[in-house]
Structures are given as structure tokens and as C-alpha cells.
Rosetta silent file (secondary structure, phi, psi, omega in degrees, C-alpha in Angstrom):
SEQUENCE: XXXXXXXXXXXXXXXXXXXXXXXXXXXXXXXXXXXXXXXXXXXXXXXXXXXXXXXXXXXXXXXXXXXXXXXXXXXXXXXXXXXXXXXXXXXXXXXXXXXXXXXXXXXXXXXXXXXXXXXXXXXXXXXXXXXXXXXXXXXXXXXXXXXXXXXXXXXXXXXXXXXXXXXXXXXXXXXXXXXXXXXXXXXXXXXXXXXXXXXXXXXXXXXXXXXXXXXXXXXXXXXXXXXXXXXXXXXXXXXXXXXXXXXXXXXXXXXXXXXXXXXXXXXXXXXXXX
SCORE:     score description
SCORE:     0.000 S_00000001
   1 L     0.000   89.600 -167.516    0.000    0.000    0.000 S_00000001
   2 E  -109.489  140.660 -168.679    2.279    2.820   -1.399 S_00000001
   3 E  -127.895  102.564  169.951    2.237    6.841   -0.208 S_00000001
   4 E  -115.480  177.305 -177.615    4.603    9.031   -1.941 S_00000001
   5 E  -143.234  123.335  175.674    5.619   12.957   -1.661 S_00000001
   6 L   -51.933  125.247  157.649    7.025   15.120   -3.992 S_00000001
   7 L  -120.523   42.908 -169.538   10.250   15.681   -3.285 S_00000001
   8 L  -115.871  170.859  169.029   11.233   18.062   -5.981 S_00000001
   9 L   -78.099  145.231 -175.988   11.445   21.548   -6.875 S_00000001
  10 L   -94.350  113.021  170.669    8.135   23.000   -7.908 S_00000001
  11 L  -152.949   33.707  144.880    8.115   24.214  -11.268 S_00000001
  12 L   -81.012  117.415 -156.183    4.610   23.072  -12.524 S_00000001
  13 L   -43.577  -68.793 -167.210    1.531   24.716  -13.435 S_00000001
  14 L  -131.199  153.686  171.962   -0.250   21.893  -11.468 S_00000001
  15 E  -160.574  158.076 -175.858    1.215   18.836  -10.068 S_00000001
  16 E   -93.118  152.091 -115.132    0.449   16.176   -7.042 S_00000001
  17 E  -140.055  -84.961  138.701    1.684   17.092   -3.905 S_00000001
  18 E  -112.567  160.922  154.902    1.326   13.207   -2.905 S_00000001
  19 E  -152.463 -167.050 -157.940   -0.256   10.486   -3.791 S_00000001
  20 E   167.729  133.003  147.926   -0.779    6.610   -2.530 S_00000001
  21 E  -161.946 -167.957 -141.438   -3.749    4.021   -3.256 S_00000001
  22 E    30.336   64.351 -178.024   -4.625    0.228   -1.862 S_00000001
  23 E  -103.990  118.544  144.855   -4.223    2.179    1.654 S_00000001
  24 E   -43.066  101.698 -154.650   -5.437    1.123    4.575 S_00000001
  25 L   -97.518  105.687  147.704   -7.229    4.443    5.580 S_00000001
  26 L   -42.909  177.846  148.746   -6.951    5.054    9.447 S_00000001
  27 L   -85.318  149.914 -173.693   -8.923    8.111   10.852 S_00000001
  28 E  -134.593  146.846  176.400   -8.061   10.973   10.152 S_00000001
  29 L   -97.097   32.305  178.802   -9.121   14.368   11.821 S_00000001
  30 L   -81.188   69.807 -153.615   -8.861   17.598   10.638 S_00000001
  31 L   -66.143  -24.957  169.043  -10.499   20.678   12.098 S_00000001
  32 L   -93.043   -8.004  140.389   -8.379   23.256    9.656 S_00000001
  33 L   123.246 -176.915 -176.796   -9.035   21.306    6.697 S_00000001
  34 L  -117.898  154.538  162.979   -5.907   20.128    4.688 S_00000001
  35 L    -3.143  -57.788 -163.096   -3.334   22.573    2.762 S_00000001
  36 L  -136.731 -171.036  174.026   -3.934   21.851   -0.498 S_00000001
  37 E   -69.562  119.417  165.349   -6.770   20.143   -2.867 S_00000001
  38 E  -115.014  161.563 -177.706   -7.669   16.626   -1.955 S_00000001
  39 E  -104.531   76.244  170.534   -8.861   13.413   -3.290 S_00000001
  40 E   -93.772  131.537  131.710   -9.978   10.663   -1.217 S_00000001
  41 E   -82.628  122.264 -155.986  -11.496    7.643   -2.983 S_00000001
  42 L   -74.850  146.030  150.417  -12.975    4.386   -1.403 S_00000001
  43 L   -87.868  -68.268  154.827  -11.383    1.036   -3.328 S_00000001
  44 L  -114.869  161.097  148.655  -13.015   -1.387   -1.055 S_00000001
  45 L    95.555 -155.548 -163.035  -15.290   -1.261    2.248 S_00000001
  46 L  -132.853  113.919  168.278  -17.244    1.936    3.045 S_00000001
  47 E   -83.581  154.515  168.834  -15.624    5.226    4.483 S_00000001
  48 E  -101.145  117.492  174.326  -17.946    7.809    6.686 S_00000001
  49 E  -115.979  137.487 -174.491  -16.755   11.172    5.978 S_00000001
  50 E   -83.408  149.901  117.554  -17.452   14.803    8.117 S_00000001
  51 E  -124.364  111.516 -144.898  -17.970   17.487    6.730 S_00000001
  52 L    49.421   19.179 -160.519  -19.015   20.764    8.742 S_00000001
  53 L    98.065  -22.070 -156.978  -20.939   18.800   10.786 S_00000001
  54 E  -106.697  138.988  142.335  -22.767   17.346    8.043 S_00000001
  55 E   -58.444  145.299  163.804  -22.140   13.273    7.534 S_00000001
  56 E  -164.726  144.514  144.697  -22.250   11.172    4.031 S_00000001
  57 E   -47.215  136.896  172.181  -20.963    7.795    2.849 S_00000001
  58 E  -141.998   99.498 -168.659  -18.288    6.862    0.440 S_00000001
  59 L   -58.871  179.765  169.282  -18.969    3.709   -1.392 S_00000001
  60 L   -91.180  125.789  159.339  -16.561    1.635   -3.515 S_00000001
  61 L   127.322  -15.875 -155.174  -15.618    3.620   -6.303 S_00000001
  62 L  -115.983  129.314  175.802  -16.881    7.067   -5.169 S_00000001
  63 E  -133.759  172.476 -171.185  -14.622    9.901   -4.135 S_00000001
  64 E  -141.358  144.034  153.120  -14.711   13.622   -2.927 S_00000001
  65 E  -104.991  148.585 -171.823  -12.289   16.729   -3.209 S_00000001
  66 E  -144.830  126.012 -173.925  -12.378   18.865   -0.956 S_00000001
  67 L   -76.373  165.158 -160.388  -10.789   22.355   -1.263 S_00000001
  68 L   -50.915  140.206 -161.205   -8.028   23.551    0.556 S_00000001
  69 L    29.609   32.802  171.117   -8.977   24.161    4.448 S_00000001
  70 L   -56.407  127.749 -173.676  -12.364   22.889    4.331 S_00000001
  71 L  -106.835  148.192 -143.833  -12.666   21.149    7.814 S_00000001
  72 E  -138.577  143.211  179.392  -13.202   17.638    7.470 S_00000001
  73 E  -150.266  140.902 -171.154  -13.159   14.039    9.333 S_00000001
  74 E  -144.646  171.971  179.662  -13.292   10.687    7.871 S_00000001
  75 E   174.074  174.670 -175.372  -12.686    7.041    9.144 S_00000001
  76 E   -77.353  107.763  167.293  -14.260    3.277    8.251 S_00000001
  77 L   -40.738  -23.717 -164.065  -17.967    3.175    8.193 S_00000001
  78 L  -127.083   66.590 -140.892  -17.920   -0.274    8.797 S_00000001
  79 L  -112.219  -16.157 -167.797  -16.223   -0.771   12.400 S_00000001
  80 L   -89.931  -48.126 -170.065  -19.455   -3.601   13.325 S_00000001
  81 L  -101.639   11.477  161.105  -18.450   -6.174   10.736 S_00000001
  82 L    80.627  -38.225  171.916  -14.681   -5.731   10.863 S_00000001
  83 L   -45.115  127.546 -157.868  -14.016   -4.739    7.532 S_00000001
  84 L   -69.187  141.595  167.856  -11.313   -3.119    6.250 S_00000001
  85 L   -81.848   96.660 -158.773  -11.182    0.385    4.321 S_00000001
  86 E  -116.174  149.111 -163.568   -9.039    0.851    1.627 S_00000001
  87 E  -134.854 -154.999 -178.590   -8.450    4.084   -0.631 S_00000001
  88 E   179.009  154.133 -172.307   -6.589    5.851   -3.086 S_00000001
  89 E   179.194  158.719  152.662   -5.995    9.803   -2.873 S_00000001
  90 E  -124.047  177.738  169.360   -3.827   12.653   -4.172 S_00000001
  91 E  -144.556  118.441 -174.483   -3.035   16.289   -3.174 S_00000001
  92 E   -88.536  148.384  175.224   -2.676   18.856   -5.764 S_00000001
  93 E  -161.339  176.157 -166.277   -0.060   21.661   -5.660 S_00000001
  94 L   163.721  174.115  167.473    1.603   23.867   -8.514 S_00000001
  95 L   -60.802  -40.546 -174.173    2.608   26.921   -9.605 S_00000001
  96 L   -97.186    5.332  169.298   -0.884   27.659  -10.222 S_00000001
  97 H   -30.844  -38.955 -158.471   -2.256   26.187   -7.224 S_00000001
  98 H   -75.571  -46.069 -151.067   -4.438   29.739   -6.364 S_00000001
  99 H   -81.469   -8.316  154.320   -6.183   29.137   -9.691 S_00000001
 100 H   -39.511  -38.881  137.338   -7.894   26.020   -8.900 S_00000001
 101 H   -52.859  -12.054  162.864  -10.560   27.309   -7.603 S_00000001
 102 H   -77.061  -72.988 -145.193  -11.588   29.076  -11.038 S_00000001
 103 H   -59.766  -22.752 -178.123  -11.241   26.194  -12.672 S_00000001
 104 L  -102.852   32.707  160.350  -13.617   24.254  -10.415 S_00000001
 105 L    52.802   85.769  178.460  -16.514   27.279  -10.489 S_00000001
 106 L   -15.529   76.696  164.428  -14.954   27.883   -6.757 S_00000001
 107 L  -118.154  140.952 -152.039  -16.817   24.807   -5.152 S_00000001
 108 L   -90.511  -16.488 -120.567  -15.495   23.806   -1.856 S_00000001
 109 E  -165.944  112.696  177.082  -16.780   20.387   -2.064 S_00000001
 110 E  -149.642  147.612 -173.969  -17.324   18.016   -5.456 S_00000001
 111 E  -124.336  167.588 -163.091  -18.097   14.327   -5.247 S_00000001
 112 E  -138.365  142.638  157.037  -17.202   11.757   -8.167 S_00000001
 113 L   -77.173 -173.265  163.445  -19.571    8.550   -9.012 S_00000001
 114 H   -38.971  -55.226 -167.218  -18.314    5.516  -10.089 S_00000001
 115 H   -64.733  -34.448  174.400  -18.343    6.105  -13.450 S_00000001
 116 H   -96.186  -31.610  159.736  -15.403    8.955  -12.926 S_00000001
 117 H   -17.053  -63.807 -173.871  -13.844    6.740  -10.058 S_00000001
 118 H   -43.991  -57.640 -151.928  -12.492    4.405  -13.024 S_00000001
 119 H   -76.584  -56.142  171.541  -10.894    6.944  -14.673 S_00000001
 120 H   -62.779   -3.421  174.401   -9.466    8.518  -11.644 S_00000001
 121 H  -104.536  -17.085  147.452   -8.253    5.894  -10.352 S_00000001
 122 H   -56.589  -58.677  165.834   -6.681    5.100  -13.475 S_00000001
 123 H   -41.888  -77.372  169.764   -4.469    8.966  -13.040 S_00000001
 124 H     5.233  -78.353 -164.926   -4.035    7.584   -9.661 S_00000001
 125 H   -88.052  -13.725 -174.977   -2.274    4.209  -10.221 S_00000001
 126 H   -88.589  -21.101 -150.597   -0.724    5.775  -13.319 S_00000001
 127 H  -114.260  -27.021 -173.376    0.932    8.584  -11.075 S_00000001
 128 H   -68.534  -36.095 -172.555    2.051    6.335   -8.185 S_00000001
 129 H   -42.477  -50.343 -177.283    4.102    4.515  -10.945 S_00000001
 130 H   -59.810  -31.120  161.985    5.749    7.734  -11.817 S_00000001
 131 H   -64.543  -30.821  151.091    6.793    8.005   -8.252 S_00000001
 132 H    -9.238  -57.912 -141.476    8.159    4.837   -8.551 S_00000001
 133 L  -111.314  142.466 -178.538   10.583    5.590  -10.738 S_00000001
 134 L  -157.899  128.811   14.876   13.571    8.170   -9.981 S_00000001
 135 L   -85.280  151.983 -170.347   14.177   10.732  -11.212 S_00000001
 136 L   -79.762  119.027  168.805   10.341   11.315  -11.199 S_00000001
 137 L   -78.806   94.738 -174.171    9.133   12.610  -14.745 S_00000001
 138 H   -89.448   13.391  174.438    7.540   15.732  -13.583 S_00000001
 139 H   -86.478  -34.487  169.563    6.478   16.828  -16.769 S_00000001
 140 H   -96.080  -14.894  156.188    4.226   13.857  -17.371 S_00000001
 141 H   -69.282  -42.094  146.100    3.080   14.035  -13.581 S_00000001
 142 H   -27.026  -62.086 -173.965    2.089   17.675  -14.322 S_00000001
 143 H   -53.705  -42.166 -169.302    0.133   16.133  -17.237 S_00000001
 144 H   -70.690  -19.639 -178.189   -1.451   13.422  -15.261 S_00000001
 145 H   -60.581  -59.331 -165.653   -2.705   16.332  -12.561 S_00000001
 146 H   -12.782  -70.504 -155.985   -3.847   18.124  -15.701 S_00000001
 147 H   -51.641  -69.779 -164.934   -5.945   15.405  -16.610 S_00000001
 148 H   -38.217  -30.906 -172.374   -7.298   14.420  -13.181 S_00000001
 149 H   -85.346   14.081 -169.318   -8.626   18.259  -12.402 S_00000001
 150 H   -88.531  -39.366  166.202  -10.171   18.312  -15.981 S_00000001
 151 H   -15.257  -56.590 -178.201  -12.034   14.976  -14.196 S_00000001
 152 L  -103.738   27.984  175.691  -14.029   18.242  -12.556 S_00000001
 153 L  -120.352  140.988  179.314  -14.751   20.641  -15.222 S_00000001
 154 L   -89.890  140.526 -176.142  -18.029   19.818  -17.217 S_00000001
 155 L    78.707   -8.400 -175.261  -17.635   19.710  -20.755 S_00000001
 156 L  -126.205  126.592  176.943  -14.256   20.584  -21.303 S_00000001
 157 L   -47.810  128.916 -170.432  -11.944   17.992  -23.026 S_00000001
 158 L   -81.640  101.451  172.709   -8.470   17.238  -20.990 S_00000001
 159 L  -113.878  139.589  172.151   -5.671   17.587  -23.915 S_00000001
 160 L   -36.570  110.119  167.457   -2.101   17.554  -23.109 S_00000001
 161 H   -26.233 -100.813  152.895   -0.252   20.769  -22.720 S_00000001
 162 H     8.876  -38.772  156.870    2.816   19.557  -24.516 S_00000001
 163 H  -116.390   39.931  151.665    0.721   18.953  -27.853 S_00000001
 164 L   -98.729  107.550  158.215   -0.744   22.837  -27.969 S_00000001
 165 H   -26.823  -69.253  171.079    1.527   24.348  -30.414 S_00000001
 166 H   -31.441  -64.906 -152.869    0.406   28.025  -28.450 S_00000001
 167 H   -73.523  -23.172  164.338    1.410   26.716  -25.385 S_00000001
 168 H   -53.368  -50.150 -166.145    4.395   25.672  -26.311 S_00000001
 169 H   -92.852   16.138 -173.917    5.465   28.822  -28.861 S_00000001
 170 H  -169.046  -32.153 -179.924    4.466   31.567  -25.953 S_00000001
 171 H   -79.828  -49.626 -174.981    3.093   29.789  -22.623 S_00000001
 172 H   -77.326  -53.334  179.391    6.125   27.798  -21.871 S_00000001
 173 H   -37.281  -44.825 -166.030    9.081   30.247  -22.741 S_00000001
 174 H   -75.580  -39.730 -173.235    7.269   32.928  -19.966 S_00000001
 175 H   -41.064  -53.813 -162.146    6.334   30.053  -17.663 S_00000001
 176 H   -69.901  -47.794  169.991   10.468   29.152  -17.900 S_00000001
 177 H   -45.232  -53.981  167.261   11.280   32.806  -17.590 S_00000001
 178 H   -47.144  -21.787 -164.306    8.939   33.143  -14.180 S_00000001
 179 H  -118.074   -0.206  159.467   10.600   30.139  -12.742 S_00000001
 180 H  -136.364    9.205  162.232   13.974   32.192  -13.113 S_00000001
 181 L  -135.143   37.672  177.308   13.844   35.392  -12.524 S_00000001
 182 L   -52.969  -20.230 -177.598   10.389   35.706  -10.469 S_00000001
 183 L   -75.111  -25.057 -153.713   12.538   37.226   -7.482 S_00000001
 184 L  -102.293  173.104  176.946   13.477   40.035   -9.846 S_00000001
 185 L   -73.389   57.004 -151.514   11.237   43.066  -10.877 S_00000001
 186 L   -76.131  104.633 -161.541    9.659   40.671  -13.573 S_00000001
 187 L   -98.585 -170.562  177.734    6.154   42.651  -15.081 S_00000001
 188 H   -95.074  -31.722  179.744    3.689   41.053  -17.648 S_00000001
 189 H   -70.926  -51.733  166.142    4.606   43.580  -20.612 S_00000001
 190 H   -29.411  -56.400  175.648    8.106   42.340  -20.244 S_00000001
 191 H   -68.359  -17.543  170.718    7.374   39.078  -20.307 S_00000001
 192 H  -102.918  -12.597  161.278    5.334   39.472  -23.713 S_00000001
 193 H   -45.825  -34.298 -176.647    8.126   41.227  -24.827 S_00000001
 194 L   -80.469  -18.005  162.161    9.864   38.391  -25.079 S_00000001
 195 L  -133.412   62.798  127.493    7.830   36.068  -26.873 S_00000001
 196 L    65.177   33.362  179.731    6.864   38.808  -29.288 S_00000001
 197 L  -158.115 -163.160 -147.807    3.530   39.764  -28.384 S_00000001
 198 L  -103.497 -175.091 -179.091    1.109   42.134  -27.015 S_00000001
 199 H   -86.289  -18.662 -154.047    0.114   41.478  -22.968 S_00000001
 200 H  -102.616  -16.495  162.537   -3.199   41.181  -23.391 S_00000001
 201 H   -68.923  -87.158 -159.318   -2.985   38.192  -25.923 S_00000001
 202 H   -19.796  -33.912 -154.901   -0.345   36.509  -23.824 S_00000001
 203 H   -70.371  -48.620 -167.474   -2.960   36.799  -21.165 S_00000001
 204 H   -54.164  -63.167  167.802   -5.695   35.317  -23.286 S_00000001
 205 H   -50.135  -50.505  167.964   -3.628   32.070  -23.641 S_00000001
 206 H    -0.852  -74.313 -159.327   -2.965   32.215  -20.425 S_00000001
 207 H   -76.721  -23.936  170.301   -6.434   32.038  -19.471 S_00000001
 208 H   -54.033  -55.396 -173.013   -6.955   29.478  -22.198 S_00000001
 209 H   -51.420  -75.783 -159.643   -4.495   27.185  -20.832 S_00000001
 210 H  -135.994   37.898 -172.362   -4.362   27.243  -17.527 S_00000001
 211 L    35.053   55.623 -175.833   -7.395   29.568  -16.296 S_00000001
 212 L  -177.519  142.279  178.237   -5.774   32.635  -15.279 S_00000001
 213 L   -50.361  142.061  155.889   -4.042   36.118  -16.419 S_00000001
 214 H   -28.517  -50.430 -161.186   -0.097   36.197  -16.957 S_00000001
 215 H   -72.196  -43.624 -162.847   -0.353   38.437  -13.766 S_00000001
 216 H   -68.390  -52.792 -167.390   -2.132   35.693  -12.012 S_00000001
 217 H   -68.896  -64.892  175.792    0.187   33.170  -12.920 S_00000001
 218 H   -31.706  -76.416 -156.515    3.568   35.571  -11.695 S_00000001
 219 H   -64.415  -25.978  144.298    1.937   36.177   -8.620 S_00000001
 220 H   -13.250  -64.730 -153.152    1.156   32.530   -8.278 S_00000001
 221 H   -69.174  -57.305  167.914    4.321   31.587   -8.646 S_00000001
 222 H   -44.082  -24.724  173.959    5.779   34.127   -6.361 S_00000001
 223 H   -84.088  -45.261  173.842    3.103   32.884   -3.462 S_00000001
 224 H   -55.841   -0.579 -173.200    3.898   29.260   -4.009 S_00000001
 225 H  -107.697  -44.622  172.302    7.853   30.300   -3.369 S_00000001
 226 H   -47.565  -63.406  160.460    6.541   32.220   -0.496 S_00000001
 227 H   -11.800  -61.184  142.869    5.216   29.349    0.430 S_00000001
 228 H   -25.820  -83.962  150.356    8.487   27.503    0.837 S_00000001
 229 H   -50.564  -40.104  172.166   10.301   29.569    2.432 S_00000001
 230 H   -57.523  -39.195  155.973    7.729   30.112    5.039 S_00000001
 231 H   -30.574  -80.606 -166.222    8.395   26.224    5.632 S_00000001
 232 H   -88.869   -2.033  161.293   11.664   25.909    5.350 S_00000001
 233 L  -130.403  105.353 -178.981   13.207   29.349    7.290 S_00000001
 234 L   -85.348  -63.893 -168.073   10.714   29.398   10.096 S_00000001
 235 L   -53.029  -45.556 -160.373   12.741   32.674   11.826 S_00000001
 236 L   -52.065  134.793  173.393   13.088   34.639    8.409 S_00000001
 237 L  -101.938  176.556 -154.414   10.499   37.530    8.801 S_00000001
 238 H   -98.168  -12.472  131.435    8.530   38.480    6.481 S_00000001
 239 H   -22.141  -37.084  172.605    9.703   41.364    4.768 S_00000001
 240 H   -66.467  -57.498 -178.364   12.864   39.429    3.779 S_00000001
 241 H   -43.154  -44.501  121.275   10.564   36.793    2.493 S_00000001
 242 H    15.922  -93.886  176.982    8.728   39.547    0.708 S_00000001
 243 H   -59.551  -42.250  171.651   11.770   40.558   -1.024 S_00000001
 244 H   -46.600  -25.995  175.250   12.771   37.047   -1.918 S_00000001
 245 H   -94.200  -16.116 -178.619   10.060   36.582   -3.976 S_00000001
 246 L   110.426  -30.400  127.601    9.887   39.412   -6.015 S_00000001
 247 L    25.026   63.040  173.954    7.454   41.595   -3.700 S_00000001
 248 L   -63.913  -16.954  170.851    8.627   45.197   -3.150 S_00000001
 249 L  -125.852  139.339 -165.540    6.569   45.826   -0.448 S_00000001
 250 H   -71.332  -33.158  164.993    5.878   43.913    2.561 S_00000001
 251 H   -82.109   -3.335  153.809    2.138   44.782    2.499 S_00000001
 252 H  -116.306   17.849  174.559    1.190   44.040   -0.541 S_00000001
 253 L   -90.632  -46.484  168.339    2.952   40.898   -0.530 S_00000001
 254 H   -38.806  -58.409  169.024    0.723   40.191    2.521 S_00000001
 255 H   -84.507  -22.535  164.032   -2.617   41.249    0.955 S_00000001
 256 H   -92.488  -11.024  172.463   -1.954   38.963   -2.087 S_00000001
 257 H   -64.162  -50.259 -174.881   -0.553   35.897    0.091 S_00000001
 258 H   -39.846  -68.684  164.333   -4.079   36.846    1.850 S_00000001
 259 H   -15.616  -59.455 -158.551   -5.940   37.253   -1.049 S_00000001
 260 H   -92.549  -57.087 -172.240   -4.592   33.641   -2.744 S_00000001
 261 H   -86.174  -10.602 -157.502   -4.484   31.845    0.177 S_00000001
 262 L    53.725    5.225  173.481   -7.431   33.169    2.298 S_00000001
 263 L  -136.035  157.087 -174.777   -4.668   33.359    5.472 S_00000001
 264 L   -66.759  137.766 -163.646   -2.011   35.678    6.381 S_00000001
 265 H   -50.217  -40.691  178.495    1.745   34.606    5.575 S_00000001
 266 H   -52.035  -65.624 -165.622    1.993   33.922    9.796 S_00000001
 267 H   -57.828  -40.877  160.351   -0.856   32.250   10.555 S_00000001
 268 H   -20.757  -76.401 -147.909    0.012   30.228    7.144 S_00000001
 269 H   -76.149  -60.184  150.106    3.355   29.546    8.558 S_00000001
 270 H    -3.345  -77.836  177.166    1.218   28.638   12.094 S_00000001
 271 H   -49.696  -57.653  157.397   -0.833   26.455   10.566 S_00000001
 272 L   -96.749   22.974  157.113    1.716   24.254    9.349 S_00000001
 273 L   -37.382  164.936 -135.088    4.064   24.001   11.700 S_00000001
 274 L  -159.196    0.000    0.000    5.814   20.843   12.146 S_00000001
């Protein structure tokens, strides 16, 4: 019953954060909800899952996401007859993590039948593989997130990044550019300078792509760095952090970590303490 964790640098629009499935699912507890976007899906037996107060089942085959710091409680429904629970789950994270809630028409809460179980559970077992394997192809793990949140948009067909010509001949150069000099005073007209085009088209792929403005995506990236650092230098305050990111000011680095995240870089920092 294998649980992995990225243990790479993040420098994907969307990618899983972990994943794991034929798990024996303990209880689990969580009055702040979890971090990022999650997946749990039942394999066998029957989980009970909390939400706000409100109860529901989760049959074999049937799974829920639940947005980031929803609070939540789940454990084996079937505790009378001894049977075991078993599951399958991811956690999404990315550069583009904030934007995940556009793409899912901001719903905190989406449940999957059967019929999308298969398939997801297909991404799933397809993704653990990739973890498997080292070095970890994070370009085709990126893809497989792709797919899986497309699982939870109605109507619109999941195609690869990597075969859109656009995304390729304008999306990726600024994407690579963002992921090296995002610390620096890096704007959006700059950045279509550079692949030869006006801002407000760059944007428009953007938002084709990966549901969000150029701008959106920068400051993404810069909160997801933020992010990081907030982790991994617990003492650093947050003006430096601020500056590290590209940020000239500490207070409006604050109000968009706010903004993005719905909590303040401390309490953030708080939250996940370790």
C-alpha cells in the first residue's frame, strides 16, 4: 500500500503534492481542513466522511475533493463487521495552485460517481508509478494532474499541454522565464516582450491554458515560493521573504498571500508548523 511525496522543486503549473492508493485508511481528523486540494477515494469497504458537521458515505468507487482548508473528518464506516477500508488519494499543488478554484466554479466540495472513479483511479495508479521511478518525470506528472482536475470541469476535453503548439510557442518560454527570474522586478509587458507579443494576448492564452491572467500566474508563482520559504526558514520575517520573492513591499505581498491563500503569511506559517 504505497504513499509518496514530492520531493522536488516546484516548477509546474499543477502537479500532485502526494499520492498513494490500496491504503489502509486510518482516521483521520482535521479541524483546519488540509493545505492543499484533496482526493480521497474508497477502493473497497465503506468510508464515513465529516464534513461541517454534516455526515455522508463513500462507497466503492466514489470519491470527494475537498478544497483547501475545508474542515473535514473521515474514518471506516464499517467498524461492526470488521471490515477493512481501503483508498486511493492525491493532493494537488503547482505553480498555479491559487487558480484552482476558477477552474472548479470555486466549489469547496465536489463528489465523483463511479463512473469517474475508473478513470481517476486510473491517473491515480498511473501517477504512483511515476513516483516509482527516480528521477520522477515531472512533466508527465504535471500532465497526469492536468488530466485528473479536468475529471471536474463539465464539458471541457483534458488535452495535453505539450501537444498545444500556443502553449508551447508563448506559454512555456514565460512560464520558464517566471521560474527564473520571479525574485526580480519581472512585469507582464516584459514578459510578452519576449515572446513577441502584445500582454493582453499573452494573457488570453494564459487564461486558455491554464485559467488565469499572466499576472495571475507571476503572482502565483511568487506565493507558491513564499510558500516555501515560510516552511523551510521558520525565523526569516517576512519582509525578507517579501523581497525574496519578487514583492517590493511587505504589504502588498501580505494582501496577495491573503488574497490567494485566504490566510495571512503567519498564521500560514502557524498552521503548518511541524
Amino acid at each position: 500500500m504505497p504513499i509518496y511525496f514530492r520531493n522536488t522543486p516546484l516548477h509546474e503549473p499543477f502537479t500532485f503534492d502526494s499520492a498513494g492508493n490500496h491504503w489502509l485508511q486510518e482516521p483521520v481528523f482535521r479541524p483546519d481542513g488540509h493545505i492543499h486540494y484533496h482526493y480521497l477515494q474508497t477502493e473497497t469497504g465503506v468510508g464515513k466522511i465529516e464534513i461541517n458537521g454534516k455526515s455522508c458515505l463513500l462507497e466503492k468507487g466514489e470519491g470527494i475533493l475537498l478544497a483547501p482548508y475545508v474542515s473535514h473528518s473521515y474514518q471506516n464506516a464499517d467498524t461492526r463487521n470488521e471490515k477493512e477500508w481501503f483508498t486511493s488519494f492525491v493532493t494537488v499543488t503547482g505553480c498555479m495552485e491559487s487558480s484552482i478554484g476558477t477552474i472548479l466554479g470555486n466549489r469547496q466540495i465536489l463528489f465523483t460517481d463511479r463512473e469517474q472513479g475508473t478513470e481517476i483511479a486510473r491517473i491515480i495508479a498511473d501517477s504512483v508509478r511515476l513516483f516509482e521511478h527516480s528521477p520522477i518525470d515531472a512533466r508527465q506528472l504535471s500532465v497526469h494532474c492536468y488530466h485528473f482536475l479536468m475529471c471536474f470541469v463539465d464539458g471541457v476535453a483534458a488535452a495535453a499541454l505539450t501537444d498545444e503548439p500556443l502553449y508551447q510557442r508563448y506559454v512555456a518560454p514565460v512560464i520558464k522565464e517566471i521560474e527564473t527570474s520571479y525574485a526580480s522586478r519581472l512585469t507582464v509587458r516584459e514578459l510578452s516582450r519576449q515572446v513577441f507579443v502584445t500582454p493582453q494576448y499573452l494573457s488570453r492564452l494564459f487564461c486558455r491554458f491554464l485559467g488565469c491572467s499572466t499576472y495571475e500566474y507571476l503572482t502565483g508563482y511568487r506565493i507558491s515560493k513564499a510558500k516555501e520559504i515560510l516552511l523551510a526558514s521558520p525565523h526569516l520575517d517576512i519582509q525578507m521573504i517579501a523581497g525574496q520573492v519578487g514583492f517590493e513591499d511587505a504589504s502588498h505581498f501580505i494582501a496577495m498571500f491573503k488574497k490567494m491563500t485566504g490566510i495571512t503569511p503567519l498564521a500560514f506559517r502557524v498552521m503548518n508548523r511541524r
